[in-house]
Structures are given as structure tokens and as C-alpha cells.
C-alpha positions as CSV (number, residue, x, y, z in Angstrom):
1,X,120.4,102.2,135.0
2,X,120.3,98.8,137.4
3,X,117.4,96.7,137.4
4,X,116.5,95.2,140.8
5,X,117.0,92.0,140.5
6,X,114.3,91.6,144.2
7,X,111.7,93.2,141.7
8,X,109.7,91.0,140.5
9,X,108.1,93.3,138.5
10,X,111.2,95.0,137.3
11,X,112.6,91.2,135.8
12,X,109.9,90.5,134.0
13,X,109.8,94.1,132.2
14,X,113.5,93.5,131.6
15,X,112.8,90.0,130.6
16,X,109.9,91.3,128.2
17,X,112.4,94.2,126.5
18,X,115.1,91.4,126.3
19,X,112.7,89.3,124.5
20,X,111.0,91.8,122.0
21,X,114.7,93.1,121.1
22,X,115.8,89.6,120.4
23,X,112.4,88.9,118.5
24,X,111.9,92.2,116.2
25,X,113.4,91.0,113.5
26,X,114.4,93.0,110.6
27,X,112.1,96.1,109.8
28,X,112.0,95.1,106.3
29,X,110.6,91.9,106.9
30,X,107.9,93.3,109.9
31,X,106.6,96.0,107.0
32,X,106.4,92.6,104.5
33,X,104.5,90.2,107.4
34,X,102.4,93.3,108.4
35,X,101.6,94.1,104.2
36,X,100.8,90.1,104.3
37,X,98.3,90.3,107.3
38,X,96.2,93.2,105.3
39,X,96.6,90.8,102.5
40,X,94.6,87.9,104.4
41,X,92.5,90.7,105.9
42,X,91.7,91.7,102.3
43,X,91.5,88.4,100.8
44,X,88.8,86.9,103.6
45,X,86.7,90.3,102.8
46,X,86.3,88.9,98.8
47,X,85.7,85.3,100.1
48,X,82.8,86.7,102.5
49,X,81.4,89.5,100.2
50,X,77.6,88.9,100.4
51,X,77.5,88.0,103.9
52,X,80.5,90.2,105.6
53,X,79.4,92.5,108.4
54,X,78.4,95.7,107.8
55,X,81.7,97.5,108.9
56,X,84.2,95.1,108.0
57,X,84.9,96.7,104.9
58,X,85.6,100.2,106.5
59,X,87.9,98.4,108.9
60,X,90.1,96.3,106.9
61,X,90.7,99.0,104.6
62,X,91.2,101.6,107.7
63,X,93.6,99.1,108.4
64,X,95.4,98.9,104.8
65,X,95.3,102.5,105.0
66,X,97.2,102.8,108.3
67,X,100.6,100.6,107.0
68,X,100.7,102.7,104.2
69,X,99.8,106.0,106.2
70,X,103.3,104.8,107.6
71,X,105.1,104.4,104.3
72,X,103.9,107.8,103.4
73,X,104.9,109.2,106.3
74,X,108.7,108.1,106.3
75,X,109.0,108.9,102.7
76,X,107.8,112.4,103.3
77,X,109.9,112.7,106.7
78,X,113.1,111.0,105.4
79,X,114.1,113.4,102.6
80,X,117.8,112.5,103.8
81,X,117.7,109.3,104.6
82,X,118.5,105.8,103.2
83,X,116.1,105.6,100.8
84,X,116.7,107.1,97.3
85,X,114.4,109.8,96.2
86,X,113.1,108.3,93.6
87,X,112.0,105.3,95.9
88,X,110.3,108.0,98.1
89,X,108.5,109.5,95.4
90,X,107.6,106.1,94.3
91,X,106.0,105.3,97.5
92,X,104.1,108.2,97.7
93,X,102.3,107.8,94.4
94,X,101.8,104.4,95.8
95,X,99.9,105.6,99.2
96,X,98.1,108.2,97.0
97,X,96.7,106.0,94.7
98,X,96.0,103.6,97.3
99,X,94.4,105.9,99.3
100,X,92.6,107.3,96.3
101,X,91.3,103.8,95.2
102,X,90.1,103.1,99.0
103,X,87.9,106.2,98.8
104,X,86.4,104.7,95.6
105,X,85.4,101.5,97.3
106,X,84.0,103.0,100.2
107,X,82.0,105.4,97.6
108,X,80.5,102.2,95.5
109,X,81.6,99.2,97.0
110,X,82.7,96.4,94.8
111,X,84.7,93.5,95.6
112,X,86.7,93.4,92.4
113,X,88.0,97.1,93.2
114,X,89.7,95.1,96.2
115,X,91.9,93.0,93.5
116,X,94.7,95.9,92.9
117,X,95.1,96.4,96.5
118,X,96.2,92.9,97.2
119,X,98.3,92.9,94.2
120,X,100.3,96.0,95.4
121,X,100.7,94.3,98.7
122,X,101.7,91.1,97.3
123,X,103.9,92.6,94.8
124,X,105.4,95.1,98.0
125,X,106.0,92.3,100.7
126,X,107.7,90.4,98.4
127,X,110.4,93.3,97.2
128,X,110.8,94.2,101.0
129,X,111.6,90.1,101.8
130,X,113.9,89.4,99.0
131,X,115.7,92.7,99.8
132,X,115.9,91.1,103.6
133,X,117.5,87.8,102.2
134,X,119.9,89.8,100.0
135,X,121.2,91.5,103.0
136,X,121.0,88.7,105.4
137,X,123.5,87.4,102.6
138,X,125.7,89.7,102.2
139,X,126.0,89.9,105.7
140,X,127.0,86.2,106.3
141,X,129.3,86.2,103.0
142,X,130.9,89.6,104.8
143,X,131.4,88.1,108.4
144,X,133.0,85.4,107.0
145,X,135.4,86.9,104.8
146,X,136.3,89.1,107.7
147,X,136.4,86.7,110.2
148,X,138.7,84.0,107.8
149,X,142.6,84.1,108.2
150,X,144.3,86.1,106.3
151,X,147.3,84.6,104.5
152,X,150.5,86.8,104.3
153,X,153.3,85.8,101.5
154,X,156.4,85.5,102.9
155,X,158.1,84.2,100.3
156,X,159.9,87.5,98.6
């Protein structure tokens, strides 16, 4: 399929899907940035306890609950995929406790309750970006080995 290049309409949409593809980024490091967000989300919901507005609690854990709706749902979906089973079993306690403790906090809210969320985050992000660097290494260690010389012996 040929974009017209007289279109202005149809350069900047190919502009735009040249841009987001060169910008996405790893998917492990866009579930770690997105886990961070809810973090500061979280985080600014302790700082502002006594004076938040009345539905900001309901929408930053809706939010929290979404990304790891998500996670759930790939684990659950992927039986055969990349991931190790017990990694997807381990992800699903994880969304089920989450959305377990969530429930609890809506019931009696209490900002310490909040605490374990933002440590499972934390503690999540951080797995998924040093996973991202160890690849991004192996990568580069890979490409050069493959792309170096090779020496033949041809002394015999």
C-alpha cells in the first residue's frame, strides 16, 4: 500500500506511525514506566490524604487496577507463550491479591493500606527494567560478536 505523497493528510499519518514505531520502545520498559506512573499516582494520593478529592481515590486505584487487569489478562491468555508458567501463575496471584487488597481500601479507606501497592509496583518496574538492560546487553555483546571478523587458521 502507497501513501500519497500530495496528501497532506496521508504524510502526516505516515509521519505519526513512523514516529510512534521508532518511539515505542521496548514493552518491557512501557509496562515498568506505566507501573511507575501509578506509583506517583499512588504516592501523591498518601501525600494529599486529608484533603484529596472525593473520587481520587476510586480513580487512581481504577487506574492501578487497569495495568494489572492487563498482566492478568496475558498470563491467562498466553498459556503458550514466552513466559514460564510459573511466572504466569505468579502474576496472577499478584493481580488477585492486588485486586483483593483494592477492594479493602475502597471498603475502609486507609492510607497505609496504599503502602503494599506501591511496593509491588516498585519492586515489579524494577524486575521488568533490569530484564530490559540484560537484553539490551546481550543484544549489543551478540551483534558484535557476529558482526567481528572471523579469523580462519591457515597454518596446517
Amino acid at each position: 500500500m502507497s501513501t500519497n505523497n500530495k496528501n497532506p493528510y496521508a504524510r502526516a499519518a505516515g509521519a505519526y506511525d513512523d514516529n510512534a514505531k521508532a518511539s515505542a520502545g521496548n514493552q518491557r520498559e512501557l509496562e515498568a514506566r506505566i507501573l511507575l506512573k501509578s506509583n506517583r499516582m499512588l504516592q501523591q494520593l498518601i501525600d494529599g490524604w486529608e484533603d484529596r478529592p472525593k473520587d481520587l481515590l476510586e480513580e487512581t486505584l481504577k487506574y492501578n487496577r487497569q495495568i494489572w487487569m492487563l498482566f492478568y489478562d496475558t498470563a491467562i491468555e498466553n498459556k503458550d507463550g514466552d513466559r514460564p508458567s510459573d511466572l504466569r501463575s505468579n502474576i496472577i496471584n499478584l493481580a488477585n491479591f492486588i485486586f483483593k487488597r483494592e477492594i479493602e481500601i475502597l471498603a475502609k479507606p486507609e492510607k497505609h493500606k496504599l503502602d503494599i501497592l506501591i511496593s509491588i509496583n516498585r519492586e515489579i518496574s524494577a524486575g521488568l527494567m533490569a530484564n530490559q538492560k540484560n537484553e539490551d546487553t546481550y543484544q549489543r555483546t551478540h551483534q558484535k560478536e557476529s558482526s567481528s571478523p572471523q579469523r580462519t587458521d591457515i597454518s596446517g
